[in-house]
Every structure is written in C-alpha cells, then in structure tokens.
C-alpha positions in Angstrom: 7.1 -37.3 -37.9 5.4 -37.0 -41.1 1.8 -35.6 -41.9 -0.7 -37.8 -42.8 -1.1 -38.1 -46.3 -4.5 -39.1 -46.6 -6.2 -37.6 -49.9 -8.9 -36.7 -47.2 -8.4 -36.1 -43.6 -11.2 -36.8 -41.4 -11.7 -35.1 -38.5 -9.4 -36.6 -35.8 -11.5 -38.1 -32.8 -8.8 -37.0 -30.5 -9.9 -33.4 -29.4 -6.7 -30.7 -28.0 -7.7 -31.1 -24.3 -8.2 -35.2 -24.6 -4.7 -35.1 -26.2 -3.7 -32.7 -23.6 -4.9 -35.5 -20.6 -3.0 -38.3 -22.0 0.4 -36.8 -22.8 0.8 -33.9 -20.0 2.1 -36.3 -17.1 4.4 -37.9 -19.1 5.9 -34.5 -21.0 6.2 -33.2 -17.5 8.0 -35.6 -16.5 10.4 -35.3 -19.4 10.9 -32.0 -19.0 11.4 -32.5 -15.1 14.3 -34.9 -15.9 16.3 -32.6 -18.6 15.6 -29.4 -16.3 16.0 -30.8 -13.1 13.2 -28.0 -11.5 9.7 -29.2 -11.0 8.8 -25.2 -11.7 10.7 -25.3 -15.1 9.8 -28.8 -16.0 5.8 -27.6 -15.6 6.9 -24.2 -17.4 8.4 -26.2 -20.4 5.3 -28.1 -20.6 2.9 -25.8 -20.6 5.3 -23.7 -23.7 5.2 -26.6 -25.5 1.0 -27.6 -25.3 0.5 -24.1 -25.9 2.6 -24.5 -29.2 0.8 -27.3 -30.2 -2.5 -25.8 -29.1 -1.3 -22.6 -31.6 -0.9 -25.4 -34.0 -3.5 -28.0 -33.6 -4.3 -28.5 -36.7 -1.5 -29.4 -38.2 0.2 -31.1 -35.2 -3.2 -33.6 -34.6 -2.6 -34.7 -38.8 0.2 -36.2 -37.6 1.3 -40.0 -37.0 3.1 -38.8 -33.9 1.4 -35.6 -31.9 2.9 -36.4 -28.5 6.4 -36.7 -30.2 6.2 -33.8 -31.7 5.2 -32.2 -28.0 8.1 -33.9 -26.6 10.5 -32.3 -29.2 9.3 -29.1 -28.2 10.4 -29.5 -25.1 13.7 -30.9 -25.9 14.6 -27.9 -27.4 12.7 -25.5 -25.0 14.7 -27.3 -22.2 17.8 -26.2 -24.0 16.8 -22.8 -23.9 16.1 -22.7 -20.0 19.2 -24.1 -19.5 21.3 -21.8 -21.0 19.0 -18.8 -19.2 20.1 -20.7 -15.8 23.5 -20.6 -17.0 23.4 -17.0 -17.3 21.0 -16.7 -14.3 24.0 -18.2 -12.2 27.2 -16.4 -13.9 25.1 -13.1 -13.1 24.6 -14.0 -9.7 28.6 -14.7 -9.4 29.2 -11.5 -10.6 27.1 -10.0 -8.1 29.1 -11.7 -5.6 25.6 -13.3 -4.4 25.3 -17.3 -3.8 23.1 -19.1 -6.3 19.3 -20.1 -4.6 19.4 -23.5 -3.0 17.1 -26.1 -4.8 14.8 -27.8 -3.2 15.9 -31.6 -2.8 14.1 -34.9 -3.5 15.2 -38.2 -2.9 19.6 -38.6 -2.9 19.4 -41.3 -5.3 17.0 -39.8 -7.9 18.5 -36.0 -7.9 22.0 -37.4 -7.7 21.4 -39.5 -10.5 19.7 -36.7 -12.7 22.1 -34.1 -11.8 24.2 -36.2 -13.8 22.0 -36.8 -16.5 21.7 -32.5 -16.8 25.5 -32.8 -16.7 26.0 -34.6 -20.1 26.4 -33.1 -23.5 22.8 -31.8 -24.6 22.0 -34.8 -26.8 23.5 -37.5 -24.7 21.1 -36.0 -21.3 18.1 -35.7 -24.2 18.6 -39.5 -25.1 18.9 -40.9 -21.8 15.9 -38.9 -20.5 14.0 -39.8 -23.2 15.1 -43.8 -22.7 14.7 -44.0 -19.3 11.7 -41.2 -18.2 10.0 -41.5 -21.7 10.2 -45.9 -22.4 11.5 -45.1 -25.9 13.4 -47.4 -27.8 15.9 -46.2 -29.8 14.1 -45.8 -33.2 11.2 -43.7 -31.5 13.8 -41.6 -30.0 15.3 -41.2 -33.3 12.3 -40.2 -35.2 11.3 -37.4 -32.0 14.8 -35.7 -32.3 15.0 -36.1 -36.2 18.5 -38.1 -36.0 19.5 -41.3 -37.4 19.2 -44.8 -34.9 22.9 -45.3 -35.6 23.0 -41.5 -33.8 20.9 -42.3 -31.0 23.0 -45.4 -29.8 26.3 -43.7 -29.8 24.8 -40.8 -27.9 23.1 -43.4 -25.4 26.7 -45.3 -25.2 28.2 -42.0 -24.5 25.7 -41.2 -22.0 25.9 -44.0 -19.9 29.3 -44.1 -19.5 29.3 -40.9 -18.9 27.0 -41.3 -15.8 29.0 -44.4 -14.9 32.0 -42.7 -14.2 30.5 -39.4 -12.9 28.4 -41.7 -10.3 31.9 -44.0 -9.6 33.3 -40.7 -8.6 31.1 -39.7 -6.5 30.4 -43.0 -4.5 34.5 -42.8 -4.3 34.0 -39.3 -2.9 31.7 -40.1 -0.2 
C-alpha cells in the first residue's frame, strides 16, 4: 500500500463515514472468521475504523484504504487471540471451566474452528481468500509479504484443514 504520490492531492470524494459504510460489513466479517466471536470480531472492527478514523488523512491518500483497515485487524486479531489464550490458561488455574460459546451452524463453526487452529499466517490467508475474495497478490500487498509467500501459506492452510476436517468426520 503506497501513498499516493500526486504533486497535489485533491480532496478525496470519499468522506470517513462513506468509507466507513462500504467496508464495515466486510472487515467484520474478516475479523469474525480469524476470531471466531461475533463480540470480538465487531470489537476488532471498531479498533481498527477508529485507527483509521485517528489517521484519516493519511490512510484516505492511499491506493488501498480498506486494505489497510483489514491489516489492522489482522494484527489486532492476533492480539485477542493471545488475551483468550491467557483468558483460558487463567481460568484452568482457577480450576473453573472455560465459558461455553455460543454456536452457529456445525458446518460453518466446525470449519472455522479449524481455520483459528492454523499457524497465524496460514488462518490470516485463508480468511482473507475465502471471507475477503482476495486473490493472492491483493492478499500479499494487505499483509506486506511476497505472492510466492502467500501460496505456500495458502498450500499449508488447506491441507492443514484437510486433514484436521478428515479427522474429525473419522471421529464422528
């Protein structure tokens, strides 16, 4: 995601909250896939508008401002992760039983369970393939990595989810 280089830089037409509209389903539903909590998926959103509200001015010069959003919450994903992880391992030492999620369809939390279950990049890249539409080089240019980078971490992430999936169905 570059700036814009123009020598001058109009005014963009696209105002915060019209930018807001267009991308907030979409991030939320990002976020919902890598966190796997509707509440932290909304949460993670709403972090990373607020960013780029702190920030509008740069983040509306560039070519990309709902990449740049989605990067955000990427990373802020990664955070709320490792806070569940301690969440839970406090909880075990309490000798109390971790709170029940709510559940959704089988299929679609069974299927992102796995996804959340993958190495950080791998569940990034297949969220942001399958949730997001993004081919390989936009995916590439949102998490700053090379395309050569992105396919190996999408190879790795589907077979991962292959065989966690074949287990399961073997299980049940």
């Amino acid at each position: 995601m570059r700036e814009r280089s123009d020598a001058v830089v109009l005014v963009s037409a696209e105002t915060f909250e019209d930018f807001y509209r267009k991308e907030y389903r979409s991030v939320v539903a990002l976020a919902y896939a890598l966190s796997g909590s509707r509440w932290v998926a909304e949460e993670l959103t709403q972090e990373a508008f607020l960013a780029a509200h702190r920030n509008w001015r740069r983040v509306a010069t560039l070519d990309q401002p709902g990449a740049w959003v989605r990067r955000v919450v990427t990373n802020l994903s990664v955070s709320a992760i490792r806070r569940r992880i301690v969440e839970a391992r406090s909880l075990v030492r309490l000798g109390r039983e971790r709170p029940r999620e709510p559940e959704g369809s089988s299929g679609d939390a069974e299927f992102w369970e796995a996804v959340r279950s993958l190495p950080r990049r791998q569940a990034q890249v297949v969220a942001l393939h399958y949730v997001e539409d993004l081919s390989i080089a936009q995916i590439a240019t949102l998490l700053q990595m090379a395309p050569g980078t992105v396919k190996k971490h999408l190879h790795d992430g589907r077979a991962g989810l292959a065989r966690r999936l074949a287990i399961r169905e073997d299980e049940a």
